[in-house]
N, C-alpha and C positions, 0 to 999 in steps of 0.2 A: 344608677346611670354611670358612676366613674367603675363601677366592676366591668361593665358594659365594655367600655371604651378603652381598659387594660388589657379583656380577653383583644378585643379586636387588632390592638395595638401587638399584642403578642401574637397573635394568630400571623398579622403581615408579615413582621419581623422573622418567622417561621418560615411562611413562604418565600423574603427572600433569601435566605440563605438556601432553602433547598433548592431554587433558578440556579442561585451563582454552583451548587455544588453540582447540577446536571451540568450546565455549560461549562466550568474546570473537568468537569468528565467527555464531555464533546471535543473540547480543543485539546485533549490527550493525547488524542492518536488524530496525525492528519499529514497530508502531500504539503508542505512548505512551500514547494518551486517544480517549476517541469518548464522544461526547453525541449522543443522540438527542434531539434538540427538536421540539416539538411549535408551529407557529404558523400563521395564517391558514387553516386547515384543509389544511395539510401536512406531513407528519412530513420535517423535516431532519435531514440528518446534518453535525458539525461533530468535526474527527479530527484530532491531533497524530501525525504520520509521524516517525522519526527515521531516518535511511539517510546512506549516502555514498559518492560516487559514485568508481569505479574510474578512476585516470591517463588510463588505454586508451580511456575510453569517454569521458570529459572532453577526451579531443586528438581524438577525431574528430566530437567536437562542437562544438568550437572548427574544425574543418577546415568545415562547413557539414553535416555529416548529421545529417538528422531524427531527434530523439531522441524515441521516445511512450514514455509511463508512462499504466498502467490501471490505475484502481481499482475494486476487485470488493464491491458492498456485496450482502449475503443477510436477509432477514429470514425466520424459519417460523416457522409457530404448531404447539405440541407436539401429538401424536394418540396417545393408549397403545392404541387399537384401529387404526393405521392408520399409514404410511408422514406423515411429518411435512408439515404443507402448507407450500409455499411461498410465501410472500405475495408477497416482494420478490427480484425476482434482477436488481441495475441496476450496470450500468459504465458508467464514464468517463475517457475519454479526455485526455489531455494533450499537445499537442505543444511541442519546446521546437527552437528552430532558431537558428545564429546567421549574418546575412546579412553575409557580408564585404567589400560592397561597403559597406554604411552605417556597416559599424562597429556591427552591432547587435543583441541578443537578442531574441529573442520569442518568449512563450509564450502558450499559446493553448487551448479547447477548442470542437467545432467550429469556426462560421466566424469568432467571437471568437479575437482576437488582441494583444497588449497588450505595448508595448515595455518592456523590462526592460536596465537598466544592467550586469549579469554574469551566472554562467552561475548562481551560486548567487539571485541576486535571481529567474532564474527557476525555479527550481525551489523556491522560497517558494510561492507556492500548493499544491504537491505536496505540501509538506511540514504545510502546514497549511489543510487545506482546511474551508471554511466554507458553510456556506447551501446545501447539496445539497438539494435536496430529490426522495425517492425513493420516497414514495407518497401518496395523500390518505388523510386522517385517516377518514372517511368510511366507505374498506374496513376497520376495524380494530376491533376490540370491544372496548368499554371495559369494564376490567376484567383484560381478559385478559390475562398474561403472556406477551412472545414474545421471542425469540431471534434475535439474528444476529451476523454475523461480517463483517468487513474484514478488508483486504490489500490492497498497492498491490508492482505489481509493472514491470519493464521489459517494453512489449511489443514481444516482437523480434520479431514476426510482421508488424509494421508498417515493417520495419526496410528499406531495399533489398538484392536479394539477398547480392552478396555479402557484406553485413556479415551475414545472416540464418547463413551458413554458419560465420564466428565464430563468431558466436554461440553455434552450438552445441558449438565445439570450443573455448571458452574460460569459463575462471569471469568474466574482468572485465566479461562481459555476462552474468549471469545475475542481478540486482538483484532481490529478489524480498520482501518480509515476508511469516511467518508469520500463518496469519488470529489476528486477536482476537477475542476472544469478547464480546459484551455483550446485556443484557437489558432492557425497559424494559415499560410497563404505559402505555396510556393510561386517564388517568382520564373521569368520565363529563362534569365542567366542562370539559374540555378539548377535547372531543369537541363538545360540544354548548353554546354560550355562551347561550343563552337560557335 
């Protein structure tokens, strides 16, 4: 009976430490903060990222390969008679490269590109991104409560091939945050300044 009650005791003890080691794995990567601002008649988005990046994907980054991170912003306005509409569905892209002949980082989105002193100085933008701006205030109804969701994720679809094939047979490339959720309302001052 006390063998009984050792395995059992050990068995929990097992179980939880692997909980706490899935959940320190869940709260690795995730949106901290997101403010929706409203200015010049366009609603920006400004978001605290928290993430960190895998050895594996850090040395072949440091080797010269293109690293992209996307971020997925969604905005919908609620329908209880009708499938939700979607007002805002916008990504953005980041590329972060480092060129071994300068000795040097750059990260970038489209044809913008901006030299950065390490691998973490560029991935500061990523991490906290500022001044998006993802729709005109203009389509939005003041008043009305809407809903959306970010996530920033590694895009390995950008990746070249063979690292794409990694990719998929490896955790150290699959970086990814769960979406957050956040809500915001424009008012009718804000909408209309006259």
């Amino acid at each position: 009976m006390t063998a009984r009650r050792w395995l059992s005791l050990l068995l929990c003890v097992f179980l939880a430490f692997s909980a706490g080691g899935v959940m320190a794995q869940v709260d690795a990567e995730q949106v901290t903060r997101v403010d929706p601002v409203v200015r010049d008649g366009k609603l920006y988005i400004d978001a605290d990222v928290d993430f960190e990046v895998s050895s594996e994907l850090r040395n072949a980054a440091q080797k010269g390969v293109p690293i992209y991170f996307t971020v997925d912003v969604e905005v919908v306005s609620k329908r209880w008679w009708w499938f939700d509409r979607v007002l805002v569905d916008e990504h953005q892209s980041w590329r972060v490269v480092y060129n071994a002949l300068t000795r040097q980082w750059r990260v970038g989105t489209g044809e913008l590109s901006l030299p950065e002193a390490s691998f973490d100085d560029a991935l500061a933008p990523i991490r906290n991104i500022r001044g998006w701006a993802v729709a005109d205030v203009a389509d939005l109804d003041a008043g009305e409560q809407y809903d959306g969701r970010i996530r920033v994720r590694l895009d390995t679809s950008r990746l070249p091939r063979p690292f794409q094939i990694d990719a998929y047979n490896s955790k150290a490339w699959s970086l990814a945050t769960p979406w957050k959720d956040f809500s915001f309302s424009i008012s009718k001052d804000t909408r209309d300044p006259s």
